[in-house]
Backbone and ligand atoms as CSV (ligand in chain L), in Angstrom:
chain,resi,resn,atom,element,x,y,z
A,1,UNK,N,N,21.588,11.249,-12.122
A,1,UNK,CA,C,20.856,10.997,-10.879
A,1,UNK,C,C,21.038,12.173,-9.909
A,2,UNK,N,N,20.265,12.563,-9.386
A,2,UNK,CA,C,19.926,13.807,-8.377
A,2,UNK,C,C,20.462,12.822,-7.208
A,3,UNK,N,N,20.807,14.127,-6.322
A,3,UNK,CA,C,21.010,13.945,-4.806
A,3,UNK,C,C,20.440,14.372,-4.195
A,4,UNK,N,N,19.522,13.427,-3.176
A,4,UNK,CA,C,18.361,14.068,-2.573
A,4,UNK,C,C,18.948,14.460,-1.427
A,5,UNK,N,N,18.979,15.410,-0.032
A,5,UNK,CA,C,19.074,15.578,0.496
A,5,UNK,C,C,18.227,15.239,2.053
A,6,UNK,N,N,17.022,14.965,1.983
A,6,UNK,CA,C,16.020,14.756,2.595
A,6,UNK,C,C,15.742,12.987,2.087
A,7,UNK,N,N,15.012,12.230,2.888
A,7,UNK,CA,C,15.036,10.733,2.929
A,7,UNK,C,C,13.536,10.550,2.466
A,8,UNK,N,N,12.999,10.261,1.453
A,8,UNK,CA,C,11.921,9.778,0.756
A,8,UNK,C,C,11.061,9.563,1.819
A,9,UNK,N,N,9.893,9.923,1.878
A,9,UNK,CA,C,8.595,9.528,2.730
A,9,UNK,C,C,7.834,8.839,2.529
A,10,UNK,N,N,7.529,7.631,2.664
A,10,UNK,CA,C,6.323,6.374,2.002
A,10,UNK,C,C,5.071,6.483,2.781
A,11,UNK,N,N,3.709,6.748,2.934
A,11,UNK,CA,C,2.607,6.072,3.428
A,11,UNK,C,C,2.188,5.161,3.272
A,12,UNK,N,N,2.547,3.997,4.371
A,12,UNK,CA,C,2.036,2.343,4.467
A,12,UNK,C,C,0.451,2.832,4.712
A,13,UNK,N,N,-0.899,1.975,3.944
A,13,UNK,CA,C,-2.166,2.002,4.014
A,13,UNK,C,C,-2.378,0.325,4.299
A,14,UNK,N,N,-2.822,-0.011,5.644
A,14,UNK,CA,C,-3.712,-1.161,5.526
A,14,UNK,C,C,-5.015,-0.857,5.295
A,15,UNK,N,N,-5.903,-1.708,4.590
A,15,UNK,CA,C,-7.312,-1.241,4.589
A,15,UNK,C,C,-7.842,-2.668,5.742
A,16,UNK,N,N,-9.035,-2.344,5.408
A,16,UNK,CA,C,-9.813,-3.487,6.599
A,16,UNK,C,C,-9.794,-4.555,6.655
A,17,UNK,N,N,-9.817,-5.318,7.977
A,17,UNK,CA,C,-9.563,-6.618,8.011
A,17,UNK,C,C,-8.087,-6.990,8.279
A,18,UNK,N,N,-7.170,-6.446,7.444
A,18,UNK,CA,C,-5.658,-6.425,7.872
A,18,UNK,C,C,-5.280,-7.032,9.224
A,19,UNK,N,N,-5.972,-6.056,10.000
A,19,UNK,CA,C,-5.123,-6.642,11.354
A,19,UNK,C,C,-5.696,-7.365,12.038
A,20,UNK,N,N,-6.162,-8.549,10.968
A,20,UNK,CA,C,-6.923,-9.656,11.778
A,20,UNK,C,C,-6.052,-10.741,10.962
A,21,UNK,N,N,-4.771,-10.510,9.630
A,21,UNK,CA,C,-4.101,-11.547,9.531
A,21,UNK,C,C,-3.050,-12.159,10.959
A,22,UNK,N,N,-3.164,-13.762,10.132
A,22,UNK,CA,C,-2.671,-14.104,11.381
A,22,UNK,C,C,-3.603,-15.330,11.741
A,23,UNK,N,N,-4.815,-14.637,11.874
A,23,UNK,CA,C,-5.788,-15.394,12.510
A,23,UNK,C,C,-7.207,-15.509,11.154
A,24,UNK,N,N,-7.147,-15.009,10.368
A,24,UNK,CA,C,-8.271,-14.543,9.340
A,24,UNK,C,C,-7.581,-15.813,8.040
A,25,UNK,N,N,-8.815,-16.549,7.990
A,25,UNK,CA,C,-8.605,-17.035,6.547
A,25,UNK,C,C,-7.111,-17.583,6.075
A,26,UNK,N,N,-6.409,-18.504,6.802
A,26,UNK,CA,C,-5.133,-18.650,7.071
A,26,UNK,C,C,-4.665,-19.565,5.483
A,27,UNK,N,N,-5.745,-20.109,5.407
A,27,UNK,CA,C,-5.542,-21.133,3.687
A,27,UNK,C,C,-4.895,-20.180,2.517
A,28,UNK,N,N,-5.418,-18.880,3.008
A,28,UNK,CA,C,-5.469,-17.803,1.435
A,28,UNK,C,C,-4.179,-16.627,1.756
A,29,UNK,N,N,-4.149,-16.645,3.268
A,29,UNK,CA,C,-3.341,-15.289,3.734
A,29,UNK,C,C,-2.175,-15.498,4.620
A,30,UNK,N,N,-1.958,-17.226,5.067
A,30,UNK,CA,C,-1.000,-17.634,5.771
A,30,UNK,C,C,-1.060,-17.079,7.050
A,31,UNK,N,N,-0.045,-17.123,7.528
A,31,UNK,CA,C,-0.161,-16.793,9.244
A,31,UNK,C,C,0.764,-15.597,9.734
A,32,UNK,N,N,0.628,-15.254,8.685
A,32,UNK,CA,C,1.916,-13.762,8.719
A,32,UNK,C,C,0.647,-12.461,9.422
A,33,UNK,N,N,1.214,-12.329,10.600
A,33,UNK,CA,C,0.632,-11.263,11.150
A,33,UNK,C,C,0.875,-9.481,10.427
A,34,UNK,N,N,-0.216,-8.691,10.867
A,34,UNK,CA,C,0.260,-7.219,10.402
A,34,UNK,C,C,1.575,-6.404,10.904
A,35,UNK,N,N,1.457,-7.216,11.961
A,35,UNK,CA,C,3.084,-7.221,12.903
A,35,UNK,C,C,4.528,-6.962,11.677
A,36,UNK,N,N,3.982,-8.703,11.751
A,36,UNK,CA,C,5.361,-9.257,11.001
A,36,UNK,C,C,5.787,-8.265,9.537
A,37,UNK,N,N,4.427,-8.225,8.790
A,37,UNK,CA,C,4.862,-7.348,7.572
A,37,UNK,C,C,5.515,-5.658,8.219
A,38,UNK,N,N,4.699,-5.200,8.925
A,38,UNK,CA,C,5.463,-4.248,9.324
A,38,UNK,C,C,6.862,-3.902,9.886
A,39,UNK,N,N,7.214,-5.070,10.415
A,39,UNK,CA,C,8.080,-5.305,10.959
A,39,UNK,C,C,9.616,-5.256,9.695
A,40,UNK,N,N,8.820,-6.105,8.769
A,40,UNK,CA,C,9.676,-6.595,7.777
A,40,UNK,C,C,9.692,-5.180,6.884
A,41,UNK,N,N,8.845,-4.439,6.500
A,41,UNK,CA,C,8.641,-3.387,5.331
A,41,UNK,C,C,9.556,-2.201,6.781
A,42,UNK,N,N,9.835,-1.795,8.063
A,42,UNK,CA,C,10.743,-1.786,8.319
A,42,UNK,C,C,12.027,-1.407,8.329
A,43,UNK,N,N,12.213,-2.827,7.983
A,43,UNK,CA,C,13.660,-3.411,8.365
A,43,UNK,C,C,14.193,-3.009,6.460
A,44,UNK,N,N,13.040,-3.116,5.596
A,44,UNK,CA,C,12.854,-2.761,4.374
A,44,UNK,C,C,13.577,-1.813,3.650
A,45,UNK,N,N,13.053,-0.933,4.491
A,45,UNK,CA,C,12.674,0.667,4.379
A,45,UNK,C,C,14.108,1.353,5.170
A,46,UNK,N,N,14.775,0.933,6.315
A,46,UNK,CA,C,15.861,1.024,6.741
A,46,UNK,C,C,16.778,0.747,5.502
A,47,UNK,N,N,17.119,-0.574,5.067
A,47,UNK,CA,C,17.635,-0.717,4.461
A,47,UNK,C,C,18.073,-0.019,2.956
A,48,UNK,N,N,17.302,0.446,2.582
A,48,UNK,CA,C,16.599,1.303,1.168
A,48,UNK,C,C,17.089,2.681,1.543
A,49,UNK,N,N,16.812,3.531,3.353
A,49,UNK,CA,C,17.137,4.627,3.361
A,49,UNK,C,C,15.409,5.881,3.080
A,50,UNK,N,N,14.696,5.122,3.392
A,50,UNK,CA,C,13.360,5.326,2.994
A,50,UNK,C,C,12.629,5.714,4.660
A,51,UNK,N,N,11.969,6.460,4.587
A,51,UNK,CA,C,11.004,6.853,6.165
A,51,UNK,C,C,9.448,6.323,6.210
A,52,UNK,N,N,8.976,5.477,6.913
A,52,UNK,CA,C,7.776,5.147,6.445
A,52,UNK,C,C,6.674,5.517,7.941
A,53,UNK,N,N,5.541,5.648,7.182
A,53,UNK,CA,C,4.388,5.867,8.416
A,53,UNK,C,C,3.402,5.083,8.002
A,54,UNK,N,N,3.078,4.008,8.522
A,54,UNK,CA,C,2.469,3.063,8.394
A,54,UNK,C,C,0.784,3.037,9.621
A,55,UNK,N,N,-0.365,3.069,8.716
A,55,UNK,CA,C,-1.522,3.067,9.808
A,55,UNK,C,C,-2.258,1.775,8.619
A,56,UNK,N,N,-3.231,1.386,10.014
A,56,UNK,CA,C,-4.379,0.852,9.158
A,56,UNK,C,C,-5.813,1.028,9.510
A,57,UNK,N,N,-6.435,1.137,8.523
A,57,UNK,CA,C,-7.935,1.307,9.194
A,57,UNK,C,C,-9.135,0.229,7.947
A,58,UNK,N,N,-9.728,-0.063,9.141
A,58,UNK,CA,C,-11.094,-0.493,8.696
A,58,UNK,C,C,-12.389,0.629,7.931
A,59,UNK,N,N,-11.776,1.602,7.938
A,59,UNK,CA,C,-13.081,2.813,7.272
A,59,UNK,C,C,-12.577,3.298,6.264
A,60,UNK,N,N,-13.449,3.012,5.403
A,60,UNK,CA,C,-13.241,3.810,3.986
A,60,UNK,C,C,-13.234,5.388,4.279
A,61,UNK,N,N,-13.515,6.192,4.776
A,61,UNK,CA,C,-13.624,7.678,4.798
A,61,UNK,C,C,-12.275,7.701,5.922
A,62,UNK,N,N,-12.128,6.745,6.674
A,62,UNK,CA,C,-10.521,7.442,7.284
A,62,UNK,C,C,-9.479,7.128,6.454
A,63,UNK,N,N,-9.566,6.311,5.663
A,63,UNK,CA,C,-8.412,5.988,4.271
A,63,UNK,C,C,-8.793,6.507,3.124
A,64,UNK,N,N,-9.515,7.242,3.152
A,64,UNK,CA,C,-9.591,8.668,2.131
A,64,UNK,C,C,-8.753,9.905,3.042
A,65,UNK,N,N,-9.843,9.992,4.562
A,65,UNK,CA,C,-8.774,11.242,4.875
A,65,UNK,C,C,-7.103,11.057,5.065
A,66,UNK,N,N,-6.922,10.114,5.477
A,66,UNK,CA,C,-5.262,9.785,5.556
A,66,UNK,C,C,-4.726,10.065,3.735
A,67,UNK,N,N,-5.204,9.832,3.039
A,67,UNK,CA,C,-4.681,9.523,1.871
A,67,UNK,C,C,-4.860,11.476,1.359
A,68,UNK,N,N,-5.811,12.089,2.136
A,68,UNK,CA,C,-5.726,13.206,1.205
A,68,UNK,C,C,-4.537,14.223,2.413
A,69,UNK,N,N,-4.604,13.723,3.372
A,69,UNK,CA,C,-3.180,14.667,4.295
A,69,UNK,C,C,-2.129,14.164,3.976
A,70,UNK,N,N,-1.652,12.943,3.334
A,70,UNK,CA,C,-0.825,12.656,2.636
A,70,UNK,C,C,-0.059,13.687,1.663
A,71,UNK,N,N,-1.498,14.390,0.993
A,71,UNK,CA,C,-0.783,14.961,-0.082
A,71,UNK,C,C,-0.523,16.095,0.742
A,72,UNK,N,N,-0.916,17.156,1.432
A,72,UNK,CA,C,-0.779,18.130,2.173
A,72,UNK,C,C,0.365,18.855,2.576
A,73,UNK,N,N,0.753,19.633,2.285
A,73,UNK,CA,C,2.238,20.137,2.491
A,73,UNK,C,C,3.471,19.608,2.504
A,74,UNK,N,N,3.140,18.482,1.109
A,74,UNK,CA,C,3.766,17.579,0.568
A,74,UNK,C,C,4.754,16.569,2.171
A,75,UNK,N,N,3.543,16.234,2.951
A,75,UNK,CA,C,3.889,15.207,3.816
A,75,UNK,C,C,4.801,13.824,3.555
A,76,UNK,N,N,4.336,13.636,2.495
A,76,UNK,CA,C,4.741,12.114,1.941
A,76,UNK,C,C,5.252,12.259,0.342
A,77,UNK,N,N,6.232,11.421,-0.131
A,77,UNK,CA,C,6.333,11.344,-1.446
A,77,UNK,C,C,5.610,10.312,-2.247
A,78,UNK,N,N,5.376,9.506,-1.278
A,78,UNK,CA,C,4.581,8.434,-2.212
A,78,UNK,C,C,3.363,7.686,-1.256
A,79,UNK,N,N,2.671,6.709,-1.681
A,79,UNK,CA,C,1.550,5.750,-0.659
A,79,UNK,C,C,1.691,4.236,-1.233
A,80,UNK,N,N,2.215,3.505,-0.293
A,80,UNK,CA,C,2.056,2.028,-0.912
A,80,UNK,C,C,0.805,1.537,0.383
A,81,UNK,N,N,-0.065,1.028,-0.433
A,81,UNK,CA,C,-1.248,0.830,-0.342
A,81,UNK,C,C,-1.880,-0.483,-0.438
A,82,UNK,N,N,-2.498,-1.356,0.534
A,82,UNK,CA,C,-3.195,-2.399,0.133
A,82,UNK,C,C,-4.667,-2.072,0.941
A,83,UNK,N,N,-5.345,-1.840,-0.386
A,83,UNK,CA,C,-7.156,-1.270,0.226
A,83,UNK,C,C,-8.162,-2.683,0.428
A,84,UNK,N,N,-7.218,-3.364,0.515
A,84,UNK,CA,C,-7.984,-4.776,0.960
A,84,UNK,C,C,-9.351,-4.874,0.019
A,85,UNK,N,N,-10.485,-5.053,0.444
A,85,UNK,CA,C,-11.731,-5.267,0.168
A,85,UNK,C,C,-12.330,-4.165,-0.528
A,86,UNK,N,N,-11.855,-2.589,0.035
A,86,UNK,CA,C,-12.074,-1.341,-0.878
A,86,UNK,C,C,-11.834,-1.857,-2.163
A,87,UNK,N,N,-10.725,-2.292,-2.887
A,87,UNK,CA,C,-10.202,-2.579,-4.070
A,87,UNK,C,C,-10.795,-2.328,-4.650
A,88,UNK,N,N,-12.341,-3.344,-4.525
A,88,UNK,CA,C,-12.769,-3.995,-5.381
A,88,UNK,C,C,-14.414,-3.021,-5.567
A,89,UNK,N,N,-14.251,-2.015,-4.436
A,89,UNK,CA,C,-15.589,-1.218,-3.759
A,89,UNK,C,C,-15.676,0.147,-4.058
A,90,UNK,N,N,-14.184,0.887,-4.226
A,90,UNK,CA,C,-13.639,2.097,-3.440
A,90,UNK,C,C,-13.997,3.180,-4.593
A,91,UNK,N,N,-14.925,3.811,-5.060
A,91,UNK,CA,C,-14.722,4.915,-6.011
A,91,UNK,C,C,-13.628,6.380,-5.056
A,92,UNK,N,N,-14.581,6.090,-3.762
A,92,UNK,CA,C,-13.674,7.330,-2.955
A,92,UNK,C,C,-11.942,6.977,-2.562
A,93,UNK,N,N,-11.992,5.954,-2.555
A,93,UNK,CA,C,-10.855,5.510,-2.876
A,93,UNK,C,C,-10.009,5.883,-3.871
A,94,UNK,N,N,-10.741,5.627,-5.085
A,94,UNK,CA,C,-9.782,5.497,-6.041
A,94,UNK,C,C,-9.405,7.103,-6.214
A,95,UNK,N,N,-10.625,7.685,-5.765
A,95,UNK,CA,C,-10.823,9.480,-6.334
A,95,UNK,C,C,-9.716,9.794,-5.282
A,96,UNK,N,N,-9.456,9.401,-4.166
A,96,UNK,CA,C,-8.990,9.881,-2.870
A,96,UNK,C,C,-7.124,9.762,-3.924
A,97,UNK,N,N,-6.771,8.775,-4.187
A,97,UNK,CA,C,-5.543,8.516,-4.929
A,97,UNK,C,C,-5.410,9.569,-5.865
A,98,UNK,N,N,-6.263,9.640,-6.692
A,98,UNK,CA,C,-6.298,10.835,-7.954
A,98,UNK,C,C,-5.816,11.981,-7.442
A,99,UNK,N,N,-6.768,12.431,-6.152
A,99,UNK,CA,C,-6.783,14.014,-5.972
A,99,UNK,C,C,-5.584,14.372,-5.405
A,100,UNK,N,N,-5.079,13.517,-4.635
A,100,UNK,CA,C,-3.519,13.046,-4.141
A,100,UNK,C,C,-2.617,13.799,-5.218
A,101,UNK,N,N,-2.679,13.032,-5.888
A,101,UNK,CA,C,-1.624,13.130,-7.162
A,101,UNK,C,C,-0.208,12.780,-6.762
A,102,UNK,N,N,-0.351,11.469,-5.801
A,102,UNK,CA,C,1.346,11.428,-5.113
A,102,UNK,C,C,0.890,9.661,-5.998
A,103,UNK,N,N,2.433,9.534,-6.157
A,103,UNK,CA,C,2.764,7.872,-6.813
A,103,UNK,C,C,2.481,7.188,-5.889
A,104,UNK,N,N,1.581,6.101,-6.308
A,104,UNK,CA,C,1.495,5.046,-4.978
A,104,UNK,C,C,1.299,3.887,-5.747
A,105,UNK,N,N,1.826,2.464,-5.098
A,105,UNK,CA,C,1.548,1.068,-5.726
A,105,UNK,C,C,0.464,0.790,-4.886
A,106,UNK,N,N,-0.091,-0.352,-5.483
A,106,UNK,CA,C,-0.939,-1.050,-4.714
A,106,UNK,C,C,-0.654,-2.563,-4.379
A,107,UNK,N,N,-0.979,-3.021,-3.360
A,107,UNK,CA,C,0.208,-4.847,-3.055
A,107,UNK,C,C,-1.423,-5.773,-2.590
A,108,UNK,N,N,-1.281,-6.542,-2.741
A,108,UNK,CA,C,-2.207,-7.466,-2.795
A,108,UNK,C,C,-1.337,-8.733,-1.813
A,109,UNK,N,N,-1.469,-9.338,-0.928
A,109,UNK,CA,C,-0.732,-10.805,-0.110
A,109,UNK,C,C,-1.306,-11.852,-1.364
A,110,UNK,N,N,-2.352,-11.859,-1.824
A,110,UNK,CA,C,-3.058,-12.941,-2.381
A,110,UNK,C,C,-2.814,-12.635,-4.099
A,111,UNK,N,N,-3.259,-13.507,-5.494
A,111,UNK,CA,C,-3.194,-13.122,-6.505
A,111,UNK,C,C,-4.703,-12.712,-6.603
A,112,UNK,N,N,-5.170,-11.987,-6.477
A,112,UNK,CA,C,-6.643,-11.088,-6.850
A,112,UNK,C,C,-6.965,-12.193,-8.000
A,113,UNK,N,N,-6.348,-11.622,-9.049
A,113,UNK,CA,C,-6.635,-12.600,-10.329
A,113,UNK,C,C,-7.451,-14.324,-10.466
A,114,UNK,N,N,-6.461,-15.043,-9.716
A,114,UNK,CA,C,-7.370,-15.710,-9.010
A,114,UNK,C,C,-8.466,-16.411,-8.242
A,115,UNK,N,N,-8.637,-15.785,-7.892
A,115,UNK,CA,C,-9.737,-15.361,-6.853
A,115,UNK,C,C,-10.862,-15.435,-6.744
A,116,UNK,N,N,-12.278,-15.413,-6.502
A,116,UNK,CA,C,-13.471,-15.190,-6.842
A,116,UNK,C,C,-13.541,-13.627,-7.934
A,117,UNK,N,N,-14.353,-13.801,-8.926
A,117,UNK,CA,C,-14.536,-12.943,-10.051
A,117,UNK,C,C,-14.661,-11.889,-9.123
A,118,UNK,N,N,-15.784,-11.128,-7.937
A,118,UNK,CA,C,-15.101,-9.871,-7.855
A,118,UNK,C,C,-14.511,-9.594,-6.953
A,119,UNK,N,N,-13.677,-10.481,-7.199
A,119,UNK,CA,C,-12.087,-9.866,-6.326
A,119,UNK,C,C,-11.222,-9.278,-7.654
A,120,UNK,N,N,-11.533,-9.839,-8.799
A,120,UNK,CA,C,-10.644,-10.432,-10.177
A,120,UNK,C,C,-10.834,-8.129,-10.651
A,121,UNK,N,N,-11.391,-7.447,-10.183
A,121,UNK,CA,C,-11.330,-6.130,-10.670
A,121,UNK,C,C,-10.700,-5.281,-9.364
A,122,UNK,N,N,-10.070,-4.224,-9.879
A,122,UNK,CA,C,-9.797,-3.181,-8.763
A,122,UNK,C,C,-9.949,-2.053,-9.203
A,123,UNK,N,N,-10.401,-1.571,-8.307
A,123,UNK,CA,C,-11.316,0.232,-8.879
A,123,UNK,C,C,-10.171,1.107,-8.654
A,124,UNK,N,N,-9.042,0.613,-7.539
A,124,UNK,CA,C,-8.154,1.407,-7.199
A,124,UNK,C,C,-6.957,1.395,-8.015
A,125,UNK,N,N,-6.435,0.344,-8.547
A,125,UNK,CA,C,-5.063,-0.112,-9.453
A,125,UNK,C,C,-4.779,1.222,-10.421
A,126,UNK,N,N,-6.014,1.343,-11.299
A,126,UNK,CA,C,-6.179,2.391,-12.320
A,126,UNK,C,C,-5.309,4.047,-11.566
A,127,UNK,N,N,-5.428,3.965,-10.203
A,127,UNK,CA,C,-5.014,4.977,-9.602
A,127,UNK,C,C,-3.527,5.325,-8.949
A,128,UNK,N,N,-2.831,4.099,-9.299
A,128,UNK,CA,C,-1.928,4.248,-8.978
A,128,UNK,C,C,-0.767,3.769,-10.355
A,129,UNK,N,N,0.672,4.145,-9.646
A,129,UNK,CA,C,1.998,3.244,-10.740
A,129,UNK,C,C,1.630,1.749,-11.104
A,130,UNK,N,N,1.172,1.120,-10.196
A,130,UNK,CA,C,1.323,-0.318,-10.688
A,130,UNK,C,C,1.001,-1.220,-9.505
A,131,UNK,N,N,0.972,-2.516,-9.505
A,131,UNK,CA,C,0.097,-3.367,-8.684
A,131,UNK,C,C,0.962,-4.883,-8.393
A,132,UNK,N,N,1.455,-5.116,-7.240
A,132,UNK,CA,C,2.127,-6.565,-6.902
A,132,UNK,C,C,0.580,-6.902,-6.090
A,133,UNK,N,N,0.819,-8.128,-6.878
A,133,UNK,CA,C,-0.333,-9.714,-6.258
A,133,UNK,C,C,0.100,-10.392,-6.053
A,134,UNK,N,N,-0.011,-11.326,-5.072
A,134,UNK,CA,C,0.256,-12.648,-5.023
A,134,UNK,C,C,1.385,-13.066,-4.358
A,135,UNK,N,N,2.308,-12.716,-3.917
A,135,UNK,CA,C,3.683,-12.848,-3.336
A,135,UNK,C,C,3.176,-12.868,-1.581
A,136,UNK,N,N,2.137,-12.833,-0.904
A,136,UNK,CA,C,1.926,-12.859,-0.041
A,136,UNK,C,C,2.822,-11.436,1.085
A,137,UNK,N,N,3.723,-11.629,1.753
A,137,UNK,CA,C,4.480,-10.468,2.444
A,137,UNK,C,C,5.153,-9.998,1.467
A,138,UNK,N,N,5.876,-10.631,0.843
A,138,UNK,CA,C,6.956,-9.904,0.000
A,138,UNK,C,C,6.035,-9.447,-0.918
A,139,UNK,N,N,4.711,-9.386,-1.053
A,139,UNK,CA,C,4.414,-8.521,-2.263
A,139,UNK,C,C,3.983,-6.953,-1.538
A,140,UNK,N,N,4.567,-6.671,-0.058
A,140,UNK,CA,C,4.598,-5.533,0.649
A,140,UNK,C,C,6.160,-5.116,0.082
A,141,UNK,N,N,7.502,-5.703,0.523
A,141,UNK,CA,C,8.319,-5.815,-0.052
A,141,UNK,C,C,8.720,-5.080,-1.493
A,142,UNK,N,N,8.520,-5.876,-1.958
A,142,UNK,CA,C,8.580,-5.569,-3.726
A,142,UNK,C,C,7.689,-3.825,-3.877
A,143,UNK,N,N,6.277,-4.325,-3.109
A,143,UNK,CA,C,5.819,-2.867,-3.520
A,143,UNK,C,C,6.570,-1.734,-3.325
A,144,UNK,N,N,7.557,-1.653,-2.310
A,144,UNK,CA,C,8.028,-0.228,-1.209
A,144,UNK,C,C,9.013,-0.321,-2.538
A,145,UNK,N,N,10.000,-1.474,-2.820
A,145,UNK,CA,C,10.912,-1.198,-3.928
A,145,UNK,C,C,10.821,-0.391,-5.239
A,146,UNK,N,N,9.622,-0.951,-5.495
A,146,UNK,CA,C,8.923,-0.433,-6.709
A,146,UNK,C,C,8.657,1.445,-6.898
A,147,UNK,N,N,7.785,1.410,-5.353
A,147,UNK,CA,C,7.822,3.060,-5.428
A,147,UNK,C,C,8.831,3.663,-5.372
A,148,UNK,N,N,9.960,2.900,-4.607
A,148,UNK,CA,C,10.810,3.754,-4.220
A,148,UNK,C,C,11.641,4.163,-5.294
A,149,UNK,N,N,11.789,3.169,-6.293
A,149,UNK,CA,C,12.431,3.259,-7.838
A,149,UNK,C,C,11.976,4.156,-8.350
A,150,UNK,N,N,10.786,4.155,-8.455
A,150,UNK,CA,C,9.679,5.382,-9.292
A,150,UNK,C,C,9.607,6.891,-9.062
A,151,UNK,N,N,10.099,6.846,-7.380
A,151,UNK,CA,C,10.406,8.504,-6.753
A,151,UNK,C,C,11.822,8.744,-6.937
A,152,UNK,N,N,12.721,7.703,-6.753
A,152,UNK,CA,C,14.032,8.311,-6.051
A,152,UNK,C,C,15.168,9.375,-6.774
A,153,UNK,N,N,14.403,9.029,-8.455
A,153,UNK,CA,C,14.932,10.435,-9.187
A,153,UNK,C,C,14.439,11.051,-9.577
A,154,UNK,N,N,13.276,11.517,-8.731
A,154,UNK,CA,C,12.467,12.400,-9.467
A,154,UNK,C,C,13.003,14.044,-9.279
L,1,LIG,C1,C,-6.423,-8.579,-0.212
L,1,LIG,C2,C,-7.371,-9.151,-1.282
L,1,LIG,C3,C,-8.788,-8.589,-1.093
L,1,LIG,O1,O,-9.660,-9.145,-2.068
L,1,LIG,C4,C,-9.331,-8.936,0.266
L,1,LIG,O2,O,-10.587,-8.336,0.469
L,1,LIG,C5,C,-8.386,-8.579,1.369
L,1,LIG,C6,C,-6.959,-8.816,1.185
L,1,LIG,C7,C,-5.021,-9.216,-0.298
L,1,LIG,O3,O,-4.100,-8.618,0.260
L,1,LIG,O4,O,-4.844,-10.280,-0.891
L,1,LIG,O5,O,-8.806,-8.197,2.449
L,1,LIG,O6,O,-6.277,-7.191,-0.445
C-alpha cells in the first residue's frame, strides 16, 4: 500500500431535481433533504480522510462542464455521481465521464431496476466503476466508500 501524501479529491454531482428532495415524490425518495445527504457524505468523507466538492445542477451541459474541469489539472481524483433523470437520457453525459477518464460511481436513492422500464437502463453506469441503487442516502454513503477503495492505492 502506497502513502499518499495529499488527501483524495471526490466530485459530489447532483443532477436535476435533487434539490427538490424532501419535498418531491416523498413515497419513492423519502424525506431526506439534499441537505441532509450532504451533510451526511460530509461527516463521511471526514471520517474516511477524503476532500469533497459537492454542486448540483439541473443542466445537462453544466454537468458535462463540471465533469470535464474535473479532469483538468487533475482537480479531482474521482466523481461520485447521481445524474438523476440524465441516467436514463445523457449520451453527453456518459461521453462527458469517458473523456474524463477519472473513476467515478454512480448512486441511485431509489432501485432504478424497479422502477418504470425507462428508468430500468442507464446510459451513464457503462461509464463509470460501478453503480449503488436503492439504499436511498446510504446509497450516497456506500458510493464515496466504494470510490474511495478503488483510488486509495492507486
Ligand atoms: C434517481 C432515479 C432517477 O430515475 C430519477 O430521475 C431521479 C432520481 C434516484 O436517485 O433514485 O431523479 O436518480
Amino acid at each position: 500500500m502506497k502513502t499518499r501524501l495529499k488527501h483524495i479529491r471526490i466530485l459530489v454531482l447532483h443532477g436535476p431535481n435533487l434539490n427538490l428532495l424532501g419535498k418531491r415524490e416523498i413515497s419513492i425518495y423519502g424525506k431526506v433533504t439534499i441537505a441532509d445527504i450532504n451533510r451526511s457524505l460530509n461527516a463521511e468523507a471526514k471520517r474516511i480522510g477524503v476532500l469533497l466538492k459537492i454542486s448540483q445542477s439541473n443542466h445537462e451541459g453544466q454537468i458535462v462542464d463540471l465533469i470535464g474541469k474535473a479532469a483538468q489539472g487533475k482537480a479531482f481524483d474521482g466523481i461520485l455521481i447521481n445524474p438523476a433523470a440524465y441516467t436514463h437520457t445523457s449520451v453527453a453525459i456518459r461521453d462527458a465521464l469517458l473523456a474524463a477518464n477519472l473513476p467515478a460511481v454512480e448512486v441511485h436513492l431509489s432501485n432504478i431496476y424497479k422502477r418504470e422500464e425507462f428508468r430500468q437502463h442507464s446510459l451513464t453506469a457503462a461509464a463509470c466503476i460501478g453503480q449503488v441503487a436503492g439504499f436511498g442516502m446510504m446509497s450516497y454513503i456506500l458510493g464515496l466508500n466504494a470510490i474511495y477503495s478503488s483510488i486509495k492505492d492507486l
